[in-house]
C-alpha positions in Angstrom: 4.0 14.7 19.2 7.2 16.3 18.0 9.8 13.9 16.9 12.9 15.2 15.2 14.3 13.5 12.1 18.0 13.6 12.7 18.4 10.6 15.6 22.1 10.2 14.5 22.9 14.0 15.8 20.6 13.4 18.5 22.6 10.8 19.8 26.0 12.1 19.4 24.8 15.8 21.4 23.3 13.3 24.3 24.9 10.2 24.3 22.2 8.9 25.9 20.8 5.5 25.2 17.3 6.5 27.2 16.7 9.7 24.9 17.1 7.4 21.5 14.5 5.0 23.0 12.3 7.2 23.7 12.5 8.7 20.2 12.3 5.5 18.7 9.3 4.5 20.7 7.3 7.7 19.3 8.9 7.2 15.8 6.0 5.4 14.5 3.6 8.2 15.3 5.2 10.5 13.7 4.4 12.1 9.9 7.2 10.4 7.2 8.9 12.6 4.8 8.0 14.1 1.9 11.0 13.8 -1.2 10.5 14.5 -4.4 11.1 12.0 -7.2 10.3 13.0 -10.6 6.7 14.1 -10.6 5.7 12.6 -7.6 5.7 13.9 -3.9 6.8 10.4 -2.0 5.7 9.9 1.6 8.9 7.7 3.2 10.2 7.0 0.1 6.0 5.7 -1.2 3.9 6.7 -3.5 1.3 9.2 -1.3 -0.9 12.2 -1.0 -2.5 14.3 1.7 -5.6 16.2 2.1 -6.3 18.9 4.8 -7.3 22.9 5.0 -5.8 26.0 4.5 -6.6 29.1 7.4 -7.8 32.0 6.0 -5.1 34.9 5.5 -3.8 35.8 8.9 -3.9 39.2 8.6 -5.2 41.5 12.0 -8.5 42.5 11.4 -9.3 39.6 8.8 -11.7 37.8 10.8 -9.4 34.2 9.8 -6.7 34.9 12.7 -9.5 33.5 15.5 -8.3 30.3 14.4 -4.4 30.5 14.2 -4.3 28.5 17.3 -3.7 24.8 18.8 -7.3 24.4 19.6 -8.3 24.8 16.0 -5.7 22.8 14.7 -6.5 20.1 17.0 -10.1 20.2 15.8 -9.1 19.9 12.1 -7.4 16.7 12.9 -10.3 15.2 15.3 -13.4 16.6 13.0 -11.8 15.9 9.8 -9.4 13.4 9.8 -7.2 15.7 7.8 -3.0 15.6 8.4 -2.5 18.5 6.6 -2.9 22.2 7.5 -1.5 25.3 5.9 -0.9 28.4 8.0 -1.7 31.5 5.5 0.2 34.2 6.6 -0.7 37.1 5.2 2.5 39.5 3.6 2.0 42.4 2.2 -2.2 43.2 2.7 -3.2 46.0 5.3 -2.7 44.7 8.8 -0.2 41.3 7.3 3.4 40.7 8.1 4.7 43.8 6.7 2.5 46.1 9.1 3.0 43.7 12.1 6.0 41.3 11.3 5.7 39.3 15.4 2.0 39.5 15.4 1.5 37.2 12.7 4.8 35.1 12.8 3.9 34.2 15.9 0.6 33.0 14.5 2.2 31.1 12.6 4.4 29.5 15.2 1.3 28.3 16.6 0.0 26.8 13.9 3.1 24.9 13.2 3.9 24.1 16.6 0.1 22.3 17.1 0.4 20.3 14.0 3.8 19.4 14.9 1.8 18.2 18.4 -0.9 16.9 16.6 1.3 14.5 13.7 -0.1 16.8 10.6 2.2 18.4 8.1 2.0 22.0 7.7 2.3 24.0 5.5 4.2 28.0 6.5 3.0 29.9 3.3 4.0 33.5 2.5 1.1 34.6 1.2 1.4 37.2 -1.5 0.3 38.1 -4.7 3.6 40.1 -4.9 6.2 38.8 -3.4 8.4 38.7 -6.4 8.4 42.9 -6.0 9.7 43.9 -2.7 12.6 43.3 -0.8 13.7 39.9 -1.1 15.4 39.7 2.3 12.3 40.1 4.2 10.9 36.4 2.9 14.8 35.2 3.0 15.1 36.2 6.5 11.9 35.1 7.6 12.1 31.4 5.7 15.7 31.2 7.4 14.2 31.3 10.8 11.6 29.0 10.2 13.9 26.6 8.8 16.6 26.9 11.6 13.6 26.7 14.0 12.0 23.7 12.6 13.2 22.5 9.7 14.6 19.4 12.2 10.6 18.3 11.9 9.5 16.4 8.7 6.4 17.8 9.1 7.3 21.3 7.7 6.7 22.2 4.4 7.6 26.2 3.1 5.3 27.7 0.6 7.3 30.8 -0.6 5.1 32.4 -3.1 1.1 32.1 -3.0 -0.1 33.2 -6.0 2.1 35.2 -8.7 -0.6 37.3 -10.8 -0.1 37.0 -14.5 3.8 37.6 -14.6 6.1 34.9 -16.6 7.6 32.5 -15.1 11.3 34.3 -15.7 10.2 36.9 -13.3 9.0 34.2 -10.4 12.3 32.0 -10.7 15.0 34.4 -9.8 13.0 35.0 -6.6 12.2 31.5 -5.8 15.9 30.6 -6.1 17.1 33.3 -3.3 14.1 32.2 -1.3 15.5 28.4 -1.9 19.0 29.2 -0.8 18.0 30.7 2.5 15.8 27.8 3.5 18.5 25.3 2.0 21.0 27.1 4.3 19.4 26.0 7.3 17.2 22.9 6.1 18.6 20.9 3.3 16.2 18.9 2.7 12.6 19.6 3.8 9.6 20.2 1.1 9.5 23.6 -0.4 6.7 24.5 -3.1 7.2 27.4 -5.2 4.4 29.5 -6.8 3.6 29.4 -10.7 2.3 32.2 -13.0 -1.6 33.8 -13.3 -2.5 32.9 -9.7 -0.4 29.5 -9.3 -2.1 27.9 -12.4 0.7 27.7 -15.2 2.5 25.2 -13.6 2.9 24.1 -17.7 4.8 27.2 -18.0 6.8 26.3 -15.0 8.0 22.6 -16.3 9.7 24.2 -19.0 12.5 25.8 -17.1 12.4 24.2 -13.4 14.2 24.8 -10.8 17.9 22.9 -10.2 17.2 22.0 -6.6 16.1 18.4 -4.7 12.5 18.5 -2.9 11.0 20.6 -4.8 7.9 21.3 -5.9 5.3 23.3 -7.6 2.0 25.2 -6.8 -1.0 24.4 -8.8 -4.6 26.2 -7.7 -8.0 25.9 -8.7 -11.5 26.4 -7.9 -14.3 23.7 -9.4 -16.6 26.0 -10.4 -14.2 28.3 -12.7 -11.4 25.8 -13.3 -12.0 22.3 -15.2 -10.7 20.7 -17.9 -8.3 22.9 -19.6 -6.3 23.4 -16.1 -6.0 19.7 -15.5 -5.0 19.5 -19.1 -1.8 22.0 -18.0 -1.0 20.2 -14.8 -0.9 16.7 -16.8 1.4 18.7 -19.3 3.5 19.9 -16.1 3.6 16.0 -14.9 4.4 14.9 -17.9 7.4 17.5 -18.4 8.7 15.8 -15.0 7.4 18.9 -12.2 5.7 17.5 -9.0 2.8 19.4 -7.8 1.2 20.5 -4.6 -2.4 21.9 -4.8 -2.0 23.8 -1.6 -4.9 26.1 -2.4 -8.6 24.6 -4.0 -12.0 25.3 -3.6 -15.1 23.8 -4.0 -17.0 27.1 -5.4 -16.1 30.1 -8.2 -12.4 31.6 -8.3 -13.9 35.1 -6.6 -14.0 32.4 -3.0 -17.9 32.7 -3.5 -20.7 31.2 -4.9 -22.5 27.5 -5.0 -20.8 24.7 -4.2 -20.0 23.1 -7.8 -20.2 19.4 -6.9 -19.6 17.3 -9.9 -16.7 19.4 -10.7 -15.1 18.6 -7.6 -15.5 15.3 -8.1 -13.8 15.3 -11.0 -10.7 17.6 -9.5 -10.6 14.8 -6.9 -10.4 12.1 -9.1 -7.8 13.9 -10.6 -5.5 14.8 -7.5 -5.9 10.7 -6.4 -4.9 9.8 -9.7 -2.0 11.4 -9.6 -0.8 11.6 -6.3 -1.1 15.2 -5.8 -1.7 16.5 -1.9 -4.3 19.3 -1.1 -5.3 21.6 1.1 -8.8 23.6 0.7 -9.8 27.1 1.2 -10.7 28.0 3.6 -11.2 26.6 7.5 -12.9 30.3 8.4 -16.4 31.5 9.6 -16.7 34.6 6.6 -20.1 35.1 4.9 -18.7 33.2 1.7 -19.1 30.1 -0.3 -15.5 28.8 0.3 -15.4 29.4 4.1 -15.9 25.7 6.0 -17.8 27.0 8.8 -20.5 29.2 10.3 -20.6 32.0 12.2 -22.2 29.6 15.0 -19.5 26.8 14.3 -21.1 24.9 11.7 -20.2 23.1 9.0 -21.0 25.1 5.9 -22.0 23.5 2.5 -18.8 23.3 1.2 -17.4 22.2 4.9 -19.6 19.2 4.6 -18.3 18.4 1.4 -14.2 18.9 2.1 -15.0 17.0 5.3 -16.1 14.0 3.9 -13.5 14.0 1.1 -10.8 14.9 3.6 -12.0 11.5 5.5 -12.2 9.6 3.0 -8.9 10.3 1.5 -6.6 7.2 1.2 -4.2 8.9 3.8 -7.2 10.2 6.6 -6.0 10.2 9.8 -8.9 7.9 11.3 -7.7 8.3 14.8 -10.9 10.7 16.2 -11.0 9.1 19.3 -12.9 6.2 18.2 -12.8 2.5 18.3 -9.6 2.7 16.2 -10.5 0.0 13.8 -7.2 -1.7 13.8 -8.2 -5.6 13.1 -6.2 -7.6 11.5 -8.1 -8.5 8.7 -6.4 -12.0 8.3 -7.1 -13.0 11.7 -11.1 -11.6 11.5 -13.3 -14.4 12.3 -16.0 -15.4 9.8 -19.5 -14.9 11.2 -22.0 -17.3 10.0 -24.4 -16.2 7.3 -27.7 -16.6 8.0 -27.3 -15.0 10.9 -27.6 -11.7 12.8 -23.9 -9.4 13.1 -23.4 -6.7 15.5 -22.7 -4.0 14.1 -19.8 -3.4 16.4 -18.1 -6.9 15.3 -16.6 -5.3 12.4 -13.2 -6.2 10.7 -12.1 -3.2 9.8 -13.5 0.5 9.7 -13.5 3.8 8.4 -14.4 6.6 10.1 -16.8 5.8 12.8 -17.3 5.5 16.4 -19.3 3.1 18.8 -21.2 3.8 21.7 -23.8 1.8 24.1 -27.0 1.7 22.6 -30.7 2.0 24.2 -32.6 -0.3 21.5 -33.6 -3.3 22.7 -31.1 -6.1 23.8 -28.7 -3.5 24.1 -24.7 -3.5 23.4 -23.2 -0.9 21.4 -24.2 0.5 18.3 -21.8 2.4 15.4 -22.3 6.1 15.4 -21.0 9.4 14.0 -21.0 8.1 10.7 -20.2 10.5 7.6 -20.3 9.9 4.0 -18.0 7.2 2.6 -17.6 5.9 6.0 -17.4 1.9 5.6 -17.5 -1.2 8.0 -16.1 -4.8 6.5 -17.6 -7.7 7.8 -16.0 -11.3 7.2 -18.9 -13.1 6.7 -19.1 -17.4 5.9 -22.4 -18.0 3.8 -24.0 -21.5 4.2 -25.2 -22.2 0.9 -25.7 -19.9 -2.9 -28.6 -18.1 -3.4 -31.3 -15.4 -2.7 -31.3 -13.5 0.9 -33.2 -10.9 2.6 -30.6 -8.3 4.6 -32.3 -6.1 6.7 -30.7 -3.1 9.0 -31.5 -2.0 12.3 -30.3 1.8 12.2 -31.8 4.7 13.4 -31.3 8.6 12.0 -32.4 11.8 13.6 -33.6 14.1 11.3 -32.1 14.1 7.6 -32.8 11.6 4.9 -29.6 9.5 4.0 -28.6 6.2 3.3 -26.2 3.1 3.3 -25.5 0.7 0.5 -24.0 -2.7 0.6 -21.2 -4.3 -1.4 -18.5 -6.5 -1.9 -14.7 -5.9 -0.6 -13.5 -5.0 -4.2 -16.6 -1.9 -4.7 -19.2 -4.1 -6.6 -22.5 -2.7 -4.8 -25.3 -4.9 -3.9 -27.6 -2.8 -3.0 -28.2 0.7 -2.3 -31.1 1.7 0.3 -32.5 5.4 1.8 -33.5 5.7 5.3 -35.6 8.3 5.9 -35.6 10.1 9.8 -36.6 8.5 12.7 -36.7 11.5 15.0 -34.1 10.7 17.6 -31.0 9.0 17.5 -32.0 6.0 19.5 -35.4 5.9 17.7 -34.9 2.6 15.7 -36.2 1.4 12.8 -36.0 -2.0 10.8 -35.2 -1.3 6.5 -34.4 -4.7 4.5 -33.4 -5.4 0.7 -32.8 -8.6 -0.7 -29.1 -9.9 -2.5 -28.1 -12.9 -4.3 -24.7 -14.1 -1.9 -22.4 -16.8 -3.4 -21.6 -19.8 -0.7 -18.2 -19.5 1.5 -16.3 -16.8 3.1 -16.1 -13.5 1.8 -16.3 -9.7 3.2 -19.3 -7.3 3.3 -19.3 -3.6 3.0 -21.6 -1.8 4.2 -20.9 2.1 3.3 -22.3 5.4 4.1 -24.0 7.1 0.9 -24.6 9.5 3.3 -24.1 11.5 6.8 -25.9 11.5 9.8 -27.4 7.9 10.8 -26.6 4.6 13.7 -26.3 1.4 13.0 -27.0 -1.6 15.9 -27.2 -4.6 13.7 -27.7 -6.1 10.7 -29.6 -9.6 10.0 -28.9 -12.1 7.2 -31.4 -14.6 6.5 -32.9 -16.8 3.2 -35.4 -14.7 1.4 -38.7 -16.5 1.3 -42.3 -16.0 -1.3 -43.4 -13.2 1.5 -40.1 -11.1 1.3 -41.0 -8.1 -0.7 -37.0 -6.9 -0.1 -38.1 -4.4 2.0 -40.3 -1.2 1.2 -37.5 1.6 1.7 -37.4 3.6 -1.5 -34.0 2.1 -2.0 -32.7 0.5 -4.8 -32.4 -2.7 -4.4 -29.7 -3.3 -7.5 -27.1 -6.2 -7.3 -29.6 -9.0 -9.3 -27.4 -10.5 -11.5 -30.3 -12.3 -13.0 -32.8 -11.2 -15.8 -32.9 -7.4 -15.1 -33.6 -5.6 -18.6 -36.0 -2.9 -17.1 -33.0 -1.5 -14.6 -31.1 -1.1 -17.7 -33.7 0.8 -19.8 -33.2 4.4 -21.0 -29.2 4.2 -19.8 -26.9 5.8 -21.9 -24.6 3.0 -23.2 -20.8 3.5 -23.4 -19.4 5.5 -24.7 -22.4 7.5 -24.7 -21.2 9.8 -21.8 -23.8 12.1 -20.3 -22.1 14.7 -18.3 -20.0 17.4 -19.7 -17.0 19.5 -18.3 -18.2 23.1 -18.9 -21.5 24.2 -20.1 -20.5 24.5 -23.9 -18.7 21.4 -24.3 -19.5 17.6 -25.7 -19.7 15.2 -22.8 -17.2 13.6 -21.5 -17.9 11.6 -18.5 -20.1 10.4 -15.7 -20.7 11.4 -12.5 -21.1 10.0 -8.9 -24.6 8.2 -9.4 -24.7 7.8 -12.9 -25.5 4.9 -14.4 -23.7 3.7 -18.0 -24.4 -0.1 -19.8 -21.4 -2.0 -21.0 -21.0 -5.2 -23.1 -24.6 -6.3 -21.6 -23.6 -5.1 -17.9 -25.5 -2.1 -16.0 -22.4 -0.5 -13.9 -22.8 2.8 -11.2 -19.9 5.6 -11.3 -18.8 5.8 -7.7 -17.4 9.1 -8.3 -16.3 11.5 -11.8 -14.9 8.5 -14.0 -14.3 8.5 -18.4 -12.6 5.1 -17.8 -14.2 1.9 -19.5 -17.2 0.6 -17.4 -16.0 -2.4 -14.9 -12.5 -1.5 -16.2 -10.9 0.0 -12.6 -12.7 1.2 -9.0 -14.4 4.2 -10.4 -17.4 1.8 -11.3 -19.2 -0.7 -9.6 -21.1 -3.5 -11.2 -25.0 -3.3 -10.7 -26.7 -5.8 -12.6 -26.6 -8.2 -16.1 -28.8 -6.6 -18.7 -31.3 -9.0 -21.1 -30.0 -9.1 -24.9 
């Protein structure tokens, strides 16, 4: 959906009270825009970020330009939830915008033009490790036109230098202004992000002598598995000078584009880019034989693809409009359900992430579907009376090992269980755990731990003698009882277990790790060096004994 920004002009061109309507009605799906105050990016005027992917360079011959078009674009908004997509365009590489200036602006056009379509921002980048060296008026001229052509859309952002290589900042910034004032001629007021020294990394070096301009930003890149510690440090020095960043450029693997998938590492960039606000876009939504590319040859999500997808849906901003049972229940107008009882798995309050479809177990109805990790169902539930009660899950999965955990509304988990495959995806299965439940209303959580697994129902009912809480292989967790043997052999803070590179001391936990606190057992939900129980990183698990 394309909605322009300036109704005012709009109105006084037309004079037509039908055309405003209109463009009022579709206001509200439209993206908001992005201004810069102090070191934050602001979404209509709020405290936000974004997370989407970056295409591969769109030079001819690549192998990336395949997927310069609406129907890939599209995808990455269905598949991933993500409302953010940055068109690469190659510059100055064999067979980039030098060697075939329309071939690959009108790539980009594309690209724009879907997410525009599609309610994503987008970022046109000028890719180039060099840009600061050749003639100027080739990025001027081609930033001019896509600001005249679309800078009317908030959903434009301009990118005008990818990666300097280890230059000083004094040589990027005369460059960057020129760039500026071209875009600023036709757009006065839409994002631009400007490219830092040694590969977009000293953004430190950058705070020091911004640029005088409004809605502007700055470039910071990584990649998990070379970059850690000492580059967040930087970045917090560059927020803390007063810069606002954009990591328009990460990946999940080493700085070469290949290599494993470095998960804890991500974690903690994550942790790091939510903290602070800072949107993201990772490298690279292609099909190469690489560690960073997203995809297969055949289509497939690679290693690293399953891992950006499932933090690109579980950003706070995910789009969660994939054609789903949108999830859109008002929250204070849920109706309680009363506990013990059995819930439909459909009869949520609130979602993230998933779909419904008609089921073939027995009874049938609908069951909840297509479920990644971190997606998450609320329930409002109305317990009868305190005290000890078995829950048990009717959910079936096809062929992978994964799991679901329970858990109150504010992230204190319950319980965590595994359910192991049962061959088909309407092949059900019945896994239980018990839970001590307070009396009264409240909301439960139940949350993927991981991908690939249906839900039907889940039953709630007081735990007799013959409950054994289910034999799953889960843990059970969430006694707040007498439970000295779950905290045995856990490091106790500030005792941290995980370090940030293979030399250092440690420094924090990671998703799964457990850490004791003034007598409590708590779980890291993801990277965290906070205080146990002190914020969301942690959820509570258990009382120890003295």
């Amino acid at each position: 959906m394309r909605v322009m920004k300036n109704l005012n002009s709009v109105y006084v061109a037309c004079k037509s009270v039908l055309l405003i309507s209109a463009l009022a009605a579709s206001f509200a799906h439209a993206v908001e825009p992005l201004t810069v105050s102090g070191n934050q990016v602001l979404a209509g005027g709020e405290k936000k970020s974004f997370a989407g992917m970056s295409l591969f360079w769109s030079n001819n011959g690549w192998g990336g330009e395949k997927f310069y078009d609406a129907e890939s674009v599209a995808k990455i908004k269905s598949d991933m939830n993500a409302n953010l997509v940055r068109a690469a365009m190659g510059v100055d590489e064999n067979g980039g915008y030098f060697d075939d200036p329309a071939g690959n602006e009108a790539k980009v056009r594309r690209v724009v033009e879907a997410a525009i379509d599609n309610d994503m921002y987008v970022i046109i980048d000028w890719h180039s490790h060099h840009a600061h060296e050749h003639d100027w008026s080739k990025a001027k001229d081609f930033f001019s036109r896509m600001a005249k052509d679309y800078g009317h859309y908030d959903h434009v952002i301009y990118e005008i230098y990818n990666e300097p290589l280890q230059i000083p900042w004094s040589d990027i910034k005369p460059y960057s202004e020129a760039v500026i004032s071209a875009i600023r001629a036709e757009d006065p007021d839409n994002l631009i992000v400007v490219g830092t020294p040694q590969w977009s990394q000293k953004v430190d070096e950058a705070s020091l002598d911004p640029i005088d301009g409004t809605n502007i930003a700055y470039t910071l890149h990584f990649y998990a598995a070379t970059h850690r510690e000492y580059l967040r440090s930087a970045a917090k020095t560059a927020l803390d000078n007063g810069i606002a960043l954009f990591a328009t450029e990460w990946g999940a693997v080493s700085a070469n584009g290949d290599g494993a998938v470095d998960h804890s590492s991500t974690d903690a960039w994550m942790a790091f880019l939510q903290e602070h606000n800072i949107s993201h876009a990772n490298w690279a939504y292609n099909d190469k034989y690489e560690g960073a590319s997203a995809l297969t040859p055949s289509g497939a999500y690679t290693e690293s693809g399953e891992k950006v997808r499932d933090i690109i849906k579980g950003w706070p901003t995910a789009d969660g409009s994939d054609g789903g049972d949108d999830g859109d229940t008002d929250p204070s107008t849920c109706e309680a359900m009363a506990v013990p009882g059995k819930i439909q798995a459909e009869d949520y309050c609130s979602m993230v992430g998933i779909k419904t479809q008609a089921t073939a177990d027995s009874g049938g109805g609908e069951n909840v579907g297509w479920i990644e990790t971190s997606d998450s169902m609320t329930y409002r539930v109305n317990v009868a009376d305190t005290g000890r009660y078995k829950v048990s899950y009717r959910v079936a999965a096809k062929d992978r090992h994964t799991g679901l955990q329970l858990q109150s509304v504010d992230g204190d988990v319950y319980a965590t269980l595994d359910i192991s495959p049962t061959g088909a995806w309407q092949s059900w299965k019945t896994i239980s755990h018990q839970v001590e439940l307070n009396k009264g209303k409240q909301d439960l959580v139940i949350e993927a731990t991981g991908r690939g697994w249906n839900l039907n129902w889940f039953e709630v009912e007081k735990a007799t003698n013959d409950d054994d809480g289910g034999d799953t292989g889960g843990d059970t967790g969430g006694d707040t009882g007498d439970t000295a043997g779950q905290c045995q052999d856990v490091s106790v803070y500030p005792n941290w277990i995980r370090k940030d590179w293979s030399g250092g001391q440690p420094t924090h936990q990671n998703k799964g790790d457990q850490m004791v606190h003034s007598g409590k057992l708590y779980l890291a939900k993801w990277y965290t060096n906070s205080v146990p129980g002190s914020d969301h990183s942690w959820s509570f698990v258990a009382n120890c004994s003295d």
